[in-house]
BAFI-3210 file (N, C-alpha, C; in Angstrom, 3 decimals, decimal comma, padded with zeros to 6 digits):
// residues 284
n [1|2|3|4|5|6|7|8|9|10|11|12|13|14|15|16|17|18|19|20|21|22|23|24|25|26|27|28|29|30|31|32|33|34|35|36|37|38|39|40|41|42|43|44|45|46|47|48|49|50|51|52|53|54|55|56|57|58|59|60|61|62|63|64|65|66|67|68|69|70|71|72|73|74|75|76|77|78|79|80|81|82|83|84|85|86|87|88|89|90|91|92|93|94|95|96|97|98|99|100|101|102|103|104|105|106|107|108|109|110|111|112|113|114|115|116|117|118|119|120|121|122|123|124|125|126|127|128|129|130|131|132|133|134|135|136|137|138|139|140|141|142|143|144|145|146|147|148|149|150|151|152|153|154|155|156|157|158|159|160|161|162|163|164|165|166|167|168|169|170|171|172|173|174|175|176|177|178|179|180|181|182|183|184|185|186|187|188|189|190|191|192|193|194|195|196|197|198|199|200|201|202|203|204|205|206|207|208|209|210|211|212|213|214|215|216|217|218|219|220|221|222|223|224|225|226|227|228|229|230|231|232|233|234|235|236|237|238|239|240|241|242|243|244|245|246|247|248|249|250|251|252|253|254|255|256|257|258|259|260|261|262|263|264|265|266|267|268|269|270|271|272|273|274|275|276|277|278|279|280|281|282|283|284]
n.u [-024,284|-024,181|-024,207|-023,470|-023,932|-024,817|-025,110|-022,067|-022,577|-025,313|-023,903|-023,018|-025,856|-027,023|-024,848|-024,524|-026,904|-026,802|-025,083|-026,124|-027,890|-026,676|-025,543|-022,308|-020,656|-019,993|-018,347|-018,028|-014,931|-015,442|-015,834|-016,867|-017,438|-015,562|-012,822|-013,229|-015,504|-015,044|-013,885|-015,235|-017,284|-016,122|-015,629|-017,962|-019,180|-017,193|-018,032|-020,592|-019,718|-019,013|-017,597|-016,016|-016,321|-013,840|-013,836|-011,208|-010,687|-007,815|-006,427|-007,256|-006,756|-005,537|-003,282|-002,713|-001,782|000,244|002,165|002,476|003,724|006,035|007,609|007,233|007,470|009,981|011,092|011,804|012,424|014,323|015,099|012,213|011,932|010,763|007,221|004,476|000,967|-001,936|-004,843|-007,997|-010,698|-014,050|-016,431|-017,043|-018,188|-021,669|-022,977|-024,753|-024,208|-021,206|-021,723|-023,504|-023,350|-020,705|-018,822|-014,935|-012,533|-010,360|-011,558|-013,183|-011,909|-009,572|-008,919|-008,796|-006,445|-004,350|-004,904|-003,725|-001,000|-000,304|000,067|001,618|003,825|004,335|004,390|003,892|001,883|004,168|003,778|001,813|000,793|-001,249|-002,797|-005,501|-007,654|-010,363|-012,444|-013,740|-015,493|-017,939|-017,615|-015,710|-016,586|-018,257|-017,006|-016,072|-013,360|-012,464|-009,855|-006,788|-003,704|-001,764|001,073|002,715|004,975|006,625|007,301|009,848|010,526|010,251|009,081|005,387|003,510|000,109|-001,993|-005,102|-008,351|-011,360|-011,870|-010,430|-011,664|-010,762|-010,915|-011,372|-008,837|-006,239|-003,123|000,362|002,984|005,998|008,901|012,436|015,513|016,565|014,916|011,956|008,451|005,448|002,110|-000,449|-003,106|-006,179|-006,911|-010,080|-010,696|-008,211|-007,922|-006,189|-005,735|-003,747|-002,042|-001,256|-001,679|-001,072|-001,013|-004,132|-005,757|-007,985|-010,163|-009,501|-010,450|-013,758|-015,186|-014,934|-016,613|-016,106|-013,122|-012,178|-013,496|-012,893|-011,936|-013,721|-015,209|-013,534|-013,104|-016,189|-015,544|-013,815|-015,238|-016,760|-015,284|-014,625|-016,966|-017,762|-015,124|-014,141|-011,707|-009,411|-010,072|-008,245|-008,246|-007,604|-009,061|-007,074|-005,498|-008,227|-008,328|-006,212|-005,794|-008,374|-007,373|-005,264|-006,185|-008,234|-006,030|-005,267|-006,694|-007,351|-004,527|-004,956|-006,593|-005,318|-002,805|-001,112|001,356|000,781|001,142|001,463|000,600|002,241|000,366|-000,073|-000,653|-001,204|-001,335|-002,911|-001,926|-002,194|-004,679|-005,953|-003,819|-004,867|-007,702|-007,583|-005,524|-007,430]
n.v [114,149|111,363|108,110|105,759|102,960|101,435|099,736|100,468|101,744|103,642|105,610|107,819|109,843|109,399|110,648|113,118|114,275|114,048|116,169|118,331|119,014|119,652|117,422|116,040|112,996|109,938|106,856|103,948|102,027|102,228|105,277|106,020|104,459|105,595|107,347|109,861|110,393|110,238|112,429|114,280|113,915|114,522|117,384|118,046|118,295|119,895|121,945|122,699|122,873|120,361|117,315|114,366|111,376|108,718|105,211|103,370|100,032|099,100|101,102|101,788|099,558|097,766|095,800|096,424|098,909|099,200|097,851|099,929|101,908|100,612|100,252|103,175|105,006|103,954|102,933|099,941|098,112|098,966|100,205|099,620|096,690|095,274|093,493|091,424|090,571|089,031|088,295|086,419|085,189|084,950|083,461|081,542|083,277|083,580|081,380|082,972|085,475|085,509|084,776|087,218|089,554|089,775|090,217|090,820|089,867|091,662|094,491|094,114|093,481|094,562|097,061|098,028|096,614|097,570|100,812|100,554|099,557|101,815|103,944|102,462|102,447|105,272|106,090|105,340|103,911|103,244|101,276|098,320|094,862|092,430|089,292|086,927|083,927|082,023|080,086|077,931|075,858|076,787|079,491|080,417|080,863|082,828|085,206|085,434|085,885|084,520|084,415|085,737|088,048|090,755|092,756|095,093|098,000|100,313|104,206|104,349|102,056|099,744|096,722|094,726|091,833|091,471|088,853|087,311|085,312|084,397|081,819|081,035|078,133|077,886|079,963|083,827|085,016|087,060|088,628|090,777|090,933|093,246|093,437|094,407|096,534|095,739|094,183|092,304|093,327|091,942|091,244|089,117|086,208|086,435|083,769|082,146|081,175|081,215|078,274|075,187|072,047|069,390|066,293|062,886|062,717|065,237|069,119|070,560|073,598|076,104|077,392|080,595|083,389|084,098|086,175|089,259|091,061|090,025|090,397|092,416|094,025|095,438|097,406|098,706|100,105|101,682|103,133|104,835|106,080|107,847|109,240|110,281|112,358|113,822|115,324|116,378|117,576|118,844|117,431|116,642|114,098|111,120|110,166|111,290|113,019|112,760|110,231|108,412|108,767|107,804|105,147|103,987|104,805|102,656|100,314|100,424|100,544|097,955|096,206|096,769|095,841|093,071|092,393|092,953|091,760|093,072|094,304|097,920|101,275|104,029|107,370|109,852|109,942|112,129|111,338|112,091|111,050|111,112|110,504|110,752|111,024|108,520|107,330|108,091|107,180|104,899|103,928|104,303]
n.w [047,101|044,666|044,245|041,397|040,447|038,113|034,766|032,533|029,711|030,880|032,337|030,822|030,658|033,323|035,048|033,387|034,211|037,059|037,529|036,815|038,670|040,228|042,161|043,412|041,854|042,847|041,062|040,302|037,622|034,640|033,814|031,747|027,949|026,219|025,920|025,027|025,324|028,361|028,634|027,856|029,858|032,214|031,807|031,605|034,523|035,317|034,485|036,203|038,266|039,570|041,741|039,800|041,035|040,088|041,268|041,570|042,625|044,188|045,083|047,476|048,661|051,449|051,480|048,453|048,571|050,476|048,461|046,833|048,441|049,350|046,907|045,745|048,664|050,423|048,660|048,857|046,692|044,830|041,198|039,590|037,342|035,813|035,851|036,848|036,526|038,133|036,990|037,629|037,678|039,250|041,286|037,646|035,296|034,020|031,282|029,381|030,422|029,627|026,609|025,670|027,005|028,276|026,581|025,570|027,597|028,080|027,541|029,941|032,378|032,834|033,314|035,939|037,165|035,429|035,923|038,193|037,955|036,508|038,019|040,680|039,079|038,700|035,788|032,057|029,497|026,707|024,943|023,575|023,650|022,729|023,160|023,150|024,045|023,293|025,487|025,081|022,152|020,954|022,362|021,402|018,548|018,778|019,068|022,077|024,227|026,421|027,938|028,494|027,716|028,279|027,004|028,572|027,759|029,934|029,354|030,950|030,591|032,098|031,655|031,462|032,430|031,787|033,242|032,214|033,172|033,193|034,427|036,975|039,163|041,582|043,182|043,967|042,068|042,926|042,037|042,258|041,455|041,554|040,429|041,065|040,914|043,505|044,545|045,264|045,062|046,838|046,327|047,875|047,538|049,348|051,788|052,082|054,827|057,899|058,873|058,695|057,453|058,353|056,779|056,584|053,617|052,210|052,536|053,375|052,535|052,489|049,691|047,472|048,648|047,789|045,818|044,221|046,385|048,809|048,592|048,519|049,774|051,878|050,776|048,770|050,623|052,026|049,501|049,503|051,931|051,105|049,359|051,066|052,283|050,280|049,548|052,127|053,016|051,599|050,617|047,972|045,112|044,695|042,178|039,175|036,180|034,014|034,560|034,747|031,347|030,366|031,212|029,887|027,001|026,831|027,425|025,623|023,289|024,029|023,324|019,880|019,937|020,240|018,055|016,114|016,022|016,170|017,760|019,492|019,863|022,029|022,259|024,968|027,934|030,237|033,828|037,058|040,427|044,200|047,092|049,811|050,777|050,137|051,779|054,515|054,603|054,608|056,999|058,838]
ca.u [-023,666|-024,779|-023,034|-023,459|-023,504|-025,556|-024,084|-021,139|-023,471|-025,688|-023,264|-023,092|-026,958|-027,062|-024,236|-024,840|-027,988|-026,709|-024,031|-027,121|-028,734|-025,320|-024,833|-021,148|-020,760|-018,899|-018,500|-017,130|-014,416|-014,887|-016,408|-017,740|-016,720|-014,374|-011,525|-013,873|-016,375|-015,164|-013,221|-016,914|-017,942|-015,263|-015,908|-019,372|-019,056|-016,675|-018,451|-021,587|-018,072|-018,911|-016,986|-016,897|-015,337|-013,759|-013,128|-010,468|-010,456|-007,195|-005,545|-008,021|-006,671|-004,247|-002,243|-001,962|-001,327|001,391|003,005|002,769|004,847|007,318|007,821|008,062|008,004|010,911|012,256|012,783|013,205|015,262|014,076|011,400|012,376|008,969|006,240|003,268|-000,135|-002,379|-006,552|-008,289|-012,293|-014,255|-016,721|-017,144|-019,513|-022,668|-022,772|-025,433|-023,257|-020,040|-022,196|-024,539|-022,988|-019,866|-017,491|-013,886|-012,399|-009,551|-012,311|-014,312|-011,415|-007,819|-008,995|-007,922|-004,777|-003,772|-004,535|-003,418|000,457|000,440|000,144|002,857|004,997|004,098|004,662|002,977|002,440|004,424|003,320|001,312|000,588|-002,736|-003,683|-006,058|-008,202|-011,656|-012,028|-014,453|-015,859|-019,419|-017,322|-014,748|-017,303|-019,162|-016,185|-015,797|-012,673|-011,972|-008,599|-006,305|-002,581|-001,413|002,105|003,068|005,868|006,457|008,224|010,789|011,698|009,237|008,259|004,617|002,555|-000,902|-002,815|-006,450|-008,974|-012,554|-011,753|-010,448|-012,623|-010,414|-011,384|-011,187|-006,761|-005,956|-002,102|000,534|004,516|006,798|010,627|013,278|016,416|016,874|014,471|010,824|007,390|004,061|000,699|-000,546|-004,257|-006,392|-007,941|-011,672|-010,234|-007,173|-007,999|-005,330|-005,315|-002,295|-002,099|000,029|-002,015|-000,764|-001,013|-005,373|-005,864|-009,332|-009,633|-009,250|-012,053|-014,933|-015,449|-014,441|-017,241|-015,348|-011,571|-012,002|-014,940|-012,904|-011,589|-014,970|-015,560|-012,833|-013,676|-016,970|-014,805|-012,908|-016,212|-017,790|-014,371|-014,478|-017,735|-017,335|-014,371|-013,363|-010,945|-009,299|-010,549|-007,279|-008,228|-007,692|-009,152|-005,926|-005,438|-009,208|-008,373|-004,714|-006,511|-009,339|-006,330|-004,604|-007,506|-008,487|-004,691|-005,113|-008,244|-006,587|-003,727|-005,356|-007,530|-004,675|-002,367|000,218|002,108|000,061|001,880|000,266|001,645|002,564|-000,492|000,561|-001,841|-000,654|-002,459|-002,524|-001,819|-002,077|-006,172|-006,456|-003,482|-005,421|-008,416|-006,957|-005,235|-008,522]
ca.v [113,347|110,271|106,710|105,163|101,544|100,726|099,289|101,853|102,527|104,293|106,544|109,747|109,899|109,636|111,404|114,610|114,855|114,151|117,333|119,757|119,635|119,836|116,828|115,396|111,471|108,367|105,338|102,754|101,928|103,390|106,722|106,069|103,730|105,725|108,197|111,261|110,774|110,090|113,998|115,257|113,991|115,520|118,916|118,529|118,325|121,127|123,063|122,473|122,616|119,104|116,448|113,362|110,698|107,231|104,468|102,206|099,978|098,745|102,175|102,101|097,947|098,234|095,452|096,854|100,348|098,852|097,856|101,389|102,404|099,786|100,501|104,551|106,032|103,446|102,403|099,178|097,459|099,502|100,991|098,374|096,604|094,407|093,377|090,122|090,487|087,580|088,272|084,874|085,553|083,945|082,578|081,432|083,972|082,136|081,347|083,880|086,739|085,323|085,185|088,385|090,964|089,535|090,611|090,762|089,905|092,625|096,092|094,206|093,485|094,419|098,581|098,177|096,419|098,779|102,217|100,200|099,314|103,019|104,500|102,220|102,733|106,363|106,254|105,769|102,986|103,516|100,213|097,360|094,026|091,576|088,680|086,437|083,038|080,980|078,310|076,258|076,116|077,832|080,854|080,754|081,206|083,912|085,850|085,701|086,187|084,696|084,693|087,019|088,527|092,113|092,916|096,901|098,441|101,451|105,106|104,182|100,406|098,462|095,376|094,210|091,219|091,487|087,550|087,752|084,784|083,916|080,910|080,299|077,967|077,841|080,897|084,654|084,808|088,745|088,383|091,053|091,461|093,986|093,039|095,455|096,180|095,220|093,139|092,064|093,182|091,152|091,459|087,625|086,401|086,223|082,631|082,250|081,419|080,742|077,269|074,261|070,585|068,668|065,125|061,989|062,955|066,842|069,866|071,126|074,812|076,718|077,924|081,605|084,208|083,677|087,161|090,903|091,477|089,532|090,112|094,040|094,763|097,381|098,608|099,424|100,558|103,243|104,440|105,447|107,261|108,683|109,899|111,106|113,528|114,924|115,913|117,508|118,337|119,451|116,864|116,238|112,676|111,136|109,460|112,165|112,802|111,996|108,838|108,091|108,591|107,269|103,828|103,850|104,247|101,538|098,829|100,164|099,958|096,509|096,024|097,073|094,833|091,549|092,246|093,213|090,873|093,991|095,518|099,321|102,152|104,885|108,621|109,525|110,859|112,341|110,894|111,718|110,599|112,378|109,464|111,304|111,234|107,344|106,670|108,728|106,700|103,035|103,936|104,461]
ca.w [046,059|044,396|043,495|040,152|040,467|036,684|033,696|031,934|028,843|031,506|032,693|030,926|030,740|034,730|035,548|032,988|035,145|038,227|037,484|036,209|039,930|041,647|042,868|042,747|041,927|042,622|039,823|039,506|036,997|033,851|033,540|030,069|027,186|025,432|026,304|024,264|026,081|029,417|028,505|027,816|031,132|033,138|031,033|032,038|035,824|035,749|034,126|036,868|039,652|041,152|041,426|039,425|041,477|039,577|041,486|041,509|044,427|044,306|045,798|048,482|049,631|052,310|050,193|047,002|049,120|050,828|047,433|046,433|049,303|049,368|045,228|046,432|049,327|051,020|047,816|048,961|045,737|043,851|039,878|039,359|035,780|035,811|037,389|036,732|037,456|037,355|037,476|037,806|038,057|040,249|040,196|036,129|034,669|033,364|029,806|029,001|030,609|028,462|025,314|025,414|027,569|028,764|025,745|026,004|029,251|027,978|027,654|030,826|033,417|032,992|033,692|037,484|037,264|034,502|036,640|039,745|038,042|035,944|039,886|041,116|038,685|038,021|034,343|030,931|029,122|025,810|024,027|024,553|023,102|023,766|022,556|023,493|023,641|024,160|026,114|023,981|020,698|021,592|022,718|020,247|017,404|018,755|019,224|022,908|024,464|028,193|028,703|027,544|028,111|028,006|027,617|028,327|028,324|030,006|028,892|031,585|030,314|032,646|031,215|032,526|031,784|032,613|032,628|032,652|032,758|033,489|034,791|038,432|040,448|042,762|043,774|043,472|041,981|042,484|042,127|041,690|042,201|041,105|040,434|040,898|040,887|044,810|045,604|044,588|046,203|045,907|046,641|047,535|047,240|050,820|051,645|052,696|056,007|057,729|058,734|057,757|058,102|057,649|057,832|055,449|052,400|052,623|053,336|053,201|052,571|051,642|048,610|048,061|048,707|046,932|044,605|044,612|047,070|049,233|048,890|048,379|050,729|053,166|049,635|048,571|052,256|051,990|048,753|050,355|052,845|050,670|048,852|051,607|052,619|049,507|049,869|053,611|053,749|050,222|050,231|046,583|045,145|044,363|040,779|037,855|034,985|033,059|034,835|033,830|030,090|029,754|031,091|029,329|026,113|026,993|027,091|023,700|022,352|023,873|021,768|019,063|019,589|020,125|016,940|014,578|016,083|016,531|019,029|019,369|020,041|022,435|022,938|026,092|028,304|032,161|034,664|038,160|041,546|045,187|047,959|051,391|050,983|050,370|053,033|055,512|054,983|054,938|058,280|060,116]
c.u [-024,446|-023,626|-024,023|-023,300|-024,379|-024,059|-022,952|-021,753|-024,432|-025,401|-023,787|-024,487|-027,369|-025,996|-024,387|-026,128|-028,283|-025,837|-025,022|-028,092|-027,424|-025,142|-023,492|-021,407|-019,547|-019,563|-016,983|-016,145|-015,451|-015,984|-017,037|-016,903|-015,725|-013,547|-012,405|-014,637|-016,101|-013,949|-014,747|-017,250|-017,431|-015,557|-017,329|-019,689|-018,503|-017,048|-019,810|-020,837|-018,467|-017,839|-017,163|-015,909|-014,926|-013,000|-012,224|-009,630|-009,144|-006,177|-006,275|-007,629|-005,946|-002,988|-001,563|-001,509|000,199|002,619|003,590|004,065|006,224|008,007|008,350|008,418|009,465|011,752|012,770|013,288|014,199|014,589|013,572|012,198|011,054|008,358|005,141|002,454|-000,893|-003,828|-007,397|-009,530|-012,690|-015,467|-017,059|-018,560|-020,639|-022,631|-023,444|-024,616|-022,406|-020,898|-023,089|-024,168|-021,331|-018,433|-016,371|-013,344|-011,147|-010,668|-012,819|-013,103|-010,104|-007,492|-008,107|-007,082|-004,043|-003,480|-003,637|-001,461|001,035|000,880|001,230|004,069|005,156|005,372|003,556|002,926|002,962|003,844|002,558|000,703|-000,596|-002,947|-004,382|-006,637|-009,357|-011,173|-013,015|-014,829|-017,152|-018,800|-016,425|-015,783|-018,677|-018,215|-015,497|-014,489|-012,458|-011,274|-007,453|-004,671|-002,012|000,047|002,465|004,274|006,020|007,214|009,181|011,476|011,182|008,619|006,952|003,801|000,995|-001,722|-004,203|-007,360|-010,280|-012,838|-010,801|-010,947|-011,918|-010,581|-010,775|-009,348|-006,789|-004,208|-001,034|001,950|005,363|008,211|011,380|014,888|017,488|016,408|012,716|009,586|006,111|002,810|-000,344|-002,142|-004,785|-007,062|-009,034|-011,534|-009,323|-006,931|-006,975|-005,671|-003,892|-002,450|-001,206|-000,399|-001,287|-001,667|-002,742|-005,269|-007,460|-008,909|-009,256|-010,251|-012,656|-014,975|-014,691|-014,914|-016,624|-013,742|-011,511|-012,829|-014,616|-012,636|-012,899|-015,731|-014,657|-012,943|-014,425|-016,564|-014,377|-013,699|-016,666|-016,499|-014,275|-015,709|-018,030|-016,124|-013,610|-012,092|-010,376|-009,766|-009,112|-006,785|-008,310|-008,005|-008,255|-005,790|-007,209|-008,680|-007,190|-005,360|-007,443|-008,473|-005,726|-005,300|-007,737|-007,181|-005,339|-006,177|-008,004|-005,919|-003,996|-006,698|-006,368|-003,715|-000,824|000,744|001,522|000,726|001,434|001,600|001,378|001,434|-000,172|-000,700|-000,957|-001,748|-001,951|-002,765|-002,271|-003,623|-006,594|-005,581|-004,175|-006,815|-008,200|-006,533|-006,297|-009,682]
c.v [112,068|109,048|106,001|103,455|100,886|100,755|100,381|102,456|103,356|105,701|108,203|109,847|110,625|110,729|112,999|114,771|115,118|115,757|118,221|120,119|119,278|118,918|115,926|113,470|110,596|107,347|104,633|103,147|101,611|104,315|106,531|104,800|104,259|107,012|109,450|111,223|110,667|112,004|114,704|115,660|114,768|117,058|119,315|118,799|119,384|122,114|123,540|122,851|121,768|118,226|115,289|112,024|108,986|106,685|103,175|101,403|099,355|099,827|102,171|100,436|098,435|097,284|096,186|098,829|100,204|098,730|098,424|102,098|101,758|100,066|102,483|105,349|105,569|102,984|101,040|098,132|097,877|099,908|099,409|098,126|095,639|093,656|092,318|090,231|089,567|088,229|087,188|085,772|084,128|084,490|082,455|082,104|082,834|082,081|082,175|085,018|086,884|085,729|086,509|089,230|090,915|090,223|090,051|090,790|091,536|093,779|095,391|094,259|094,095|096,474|098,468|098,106|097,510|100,123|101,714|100,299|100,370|103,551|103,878|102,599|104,441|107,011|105,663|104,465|103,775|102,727|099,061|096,188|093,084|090,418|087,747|084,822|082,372|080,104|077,519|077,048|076,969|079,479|081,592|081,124|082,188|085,342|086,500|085,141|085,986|084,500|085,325|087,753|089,504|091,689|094,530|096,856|099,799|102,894|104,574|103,243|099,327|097,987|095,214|093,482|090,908|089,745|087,653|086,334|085,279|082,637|080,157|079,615|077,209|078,764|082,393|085,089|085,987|088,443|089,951|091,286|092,154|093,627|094,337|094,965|095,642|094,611|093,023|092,608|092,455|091,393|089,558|087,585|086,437|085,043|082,756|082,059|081,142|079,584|076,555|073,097|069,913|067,149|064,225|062,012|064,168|067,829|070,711|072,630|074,981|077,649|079,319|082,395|084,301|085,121|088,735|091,298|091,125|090,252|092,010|094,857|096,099|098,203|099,749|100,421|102,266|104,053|105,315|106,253|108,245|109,919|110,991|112,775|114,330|115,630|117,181|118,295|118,988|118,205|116,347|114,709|112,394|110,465|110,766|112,267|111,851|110,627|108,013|107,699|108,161|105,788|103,451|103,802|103,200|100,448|099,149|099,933|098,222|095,535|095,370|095,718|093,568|091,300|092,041|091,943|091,579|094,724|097,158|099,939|103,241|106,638|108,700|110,651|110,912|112,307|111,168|111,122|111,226|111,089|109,405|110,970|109,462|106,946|106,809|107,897|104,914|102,604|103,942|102,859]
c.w [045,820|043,938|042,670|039,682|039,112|035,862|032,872|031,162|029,135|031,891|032,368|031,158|032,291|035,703|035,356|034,400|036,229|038,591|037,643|037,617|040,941|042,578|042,127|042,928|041,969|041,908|040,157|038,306|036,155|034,037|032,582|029,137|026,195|026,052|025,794|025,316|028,260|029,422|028,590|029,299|032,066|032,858|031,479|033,641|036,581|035,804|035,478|038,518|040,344|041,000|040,672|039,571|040,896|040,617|041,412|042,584|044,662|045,240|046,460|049,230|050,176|051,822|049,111|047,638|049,212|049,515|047,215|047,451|049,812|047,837|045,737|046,871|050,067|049,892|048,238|047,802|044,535|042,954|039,477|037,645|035,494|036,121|036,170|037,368|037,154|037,954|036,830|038,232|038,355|041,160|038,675|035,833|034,037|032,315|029,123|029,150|029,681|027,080|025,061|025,894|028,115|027,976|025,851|027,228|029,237|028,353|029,297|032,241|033,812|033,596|035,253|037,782|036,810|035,266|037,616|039,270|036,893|037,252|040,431|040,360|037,969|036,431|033,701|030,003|027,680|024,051|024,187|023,323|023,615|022,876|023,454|023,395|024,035|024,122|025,709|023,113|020,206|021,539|021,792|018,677|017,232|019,417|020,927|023,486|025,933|028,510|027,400|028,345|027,441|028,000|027,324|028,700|028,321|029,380|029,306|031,330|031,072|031,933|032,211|031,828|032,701|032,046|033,277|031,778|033,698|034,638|036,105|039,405|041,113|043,706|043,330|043,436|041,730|042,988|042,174|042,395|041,025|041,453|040,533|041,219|042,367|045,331|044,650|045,867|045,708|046,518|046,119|047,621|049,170|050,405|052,255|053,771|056,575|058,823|058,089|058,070|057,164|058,149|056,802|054,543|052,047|053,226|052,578|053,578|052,343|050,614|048,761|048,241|047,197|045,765|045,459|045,895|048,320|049,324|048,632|048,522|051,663|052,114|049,497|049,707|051,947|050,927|048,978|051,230|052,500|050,298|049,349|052,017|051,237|049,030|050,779|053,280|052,732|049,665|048,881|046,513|044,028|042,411|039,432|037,088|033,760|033,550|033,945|032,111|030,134|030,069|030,051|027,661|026,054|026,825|025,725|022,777|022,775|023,050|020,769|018,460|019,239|018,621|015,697|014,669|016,150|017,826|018,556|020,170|020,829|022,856|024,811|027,349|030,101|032,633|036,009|039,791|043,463|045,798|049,071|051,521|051,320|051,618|054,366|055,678|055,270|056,023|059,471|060,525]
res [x|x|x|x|x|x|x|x|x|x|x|x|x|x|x|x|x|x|x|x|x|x|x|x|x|x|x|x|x|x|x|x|x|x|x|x|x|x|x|x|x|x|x|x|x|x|x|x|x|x|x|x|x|x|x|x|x|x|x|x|x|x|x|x|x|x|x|x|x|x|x|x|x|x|x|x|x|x|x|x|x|x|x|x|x|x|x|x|x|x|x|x|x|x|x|x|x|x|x|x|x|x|x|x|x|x|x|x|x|x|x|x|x|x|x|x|x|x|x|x|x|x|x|x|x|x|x|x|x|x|x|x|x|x|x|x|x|x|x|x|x|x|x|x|x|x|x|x|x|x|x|x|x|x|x|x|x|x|x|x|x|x|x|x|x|x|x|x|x|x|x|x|x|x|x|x|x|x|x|x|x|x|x|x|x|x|x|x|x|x|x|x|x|x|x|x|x|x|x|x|x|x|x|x|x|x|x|x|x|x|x|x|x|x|x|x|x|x|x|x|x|x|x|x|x|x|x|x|x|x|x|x|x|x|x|x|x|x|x|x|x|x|x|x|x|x|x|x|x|x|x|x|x|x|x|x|x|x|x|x|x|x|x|x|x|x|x|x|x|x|x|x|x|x|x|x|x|x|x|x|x|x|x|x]
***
């Protein structure tokens, strides 16, 4: 097998070719830039019978795992009614990145959360709203877009607001709690270390971990695990096609939305996800 770590517009290119001499691949979040083509790709892999593994490292944290299983294998909060995620980047992209490749922080960041709180709440989004805003006048007049707020709601009646900037330097802000009808669960940030001073000024913390590489390093660790078992050992790779494309819908409704300035409407596409493979590697 091979892993795919170039830019998304790369993709099919590398991957078709990686399929046509039989080896299966792991990527990163997204598969391709649009929902057609990330159907092609899957069609093409099958057709070759490898695998073509997307990751999304948030089902591979032992946090945002935990969530998952407090939301439903224990049920302890009851039928979620909705949930706040907050993604704070970190550190501030450089101004070249923002202006030339950087885009929308909606198509570039909000993919993970999105699969991460369809999977908890295994449902669909039904609708979804976005708008957005720059943070200076430079960025605002070249149409860039660094902070930005989703709101979905699901088939079921879950409310969820997704907040997404550029701009945390306080450090890397991965937030996310689910409300329900018994109780709330959350998923809090980690600090760079857990160091305090206290003294008659207050109370000194460190900020929070510095970048992804950082705060979702065993993630990335167990994907690799995950990779390699479904290599050996046949093991299913727990991210689905359908999950693939019902995300990859949803960012473009949110597109959509924050262009037209409407609430976008999406039919209802079944994504499900297999658990036992990532719990099995998070535990080790």
């Amino acid at each position: 097998g091979i892993v795919v770590s170039t830019p998304t517009p790369t993709h099919e290119e590398l991957i078709t070719e990686a399929a046509s001499n039989g080896l299966s691949i792991f990527t990163e979040k997204p598969v391709d830039e649009t929902a057609d083509k990330i159907r092609a790709l899957f069609n093409t892999t099958e057709k070759h019978k490898v695998n073509l593994c997307c990751g999304f490292q948030r089902r591979f944290d032992s946090s945002y795992l935990s969530l998952y299983h407090q939301v439903n294998t224990v049920r302890a909060i009851g039928s979620p009614l909705t949930a706040n995620i907050f993604f704070g980047d970190h550190p501030v992209p450089t101004r070249q990145f923002l202006l030339q490749g950087g885009g929308n922080i909606i198509s570039d960041c909000s993919a993970h959360d999105v699969d991460y709180i369809r999977w908890v709440l295994q449902d669909e989004v039904k609708s979804v709203y976005a708008t957005g805003t720059s943070s200076d006048e430079e960025l605002s007049e070249r149409g860039v877009i660094d902070n930005a707020t989703m709101v979905m709601k699901f088939m079921r009646g879950t409310v969820v607001t997704l907040t997404l900037s550029r701009g945390a330097n306080y450090g890397y802000d991965q937030r996310c709690e689910v409300f329900g009808t018994e109780g709330l669960a959350v998923v809090r940030n980690h600090p760079g270390n857990s160091s305090e001073l206290l003294d008659d000024v207050g109370l000194h913390r460190p900020k929070w971990q510095h970048s992804f590489p950082q705060r979702f390093e065993a993630a990335f660790a167990n994907e690799l695990d995950a990779f390699a078992n479904t290599l050996l050992l046949g093991t299913p790779w727990s991210v689905l096609e359908e999950d693939c494309v019902a995300v990859q819908r949803v960012c473009d409704a949110a597109l959509e939305s924050c262009e037209s300035g409407e609430v976008v409407q999406l039919d209802n596409i079944k994504g499900t996800a297999v658990v036992g493979e990532v719990e099995s590697v998070v535990s080790q």
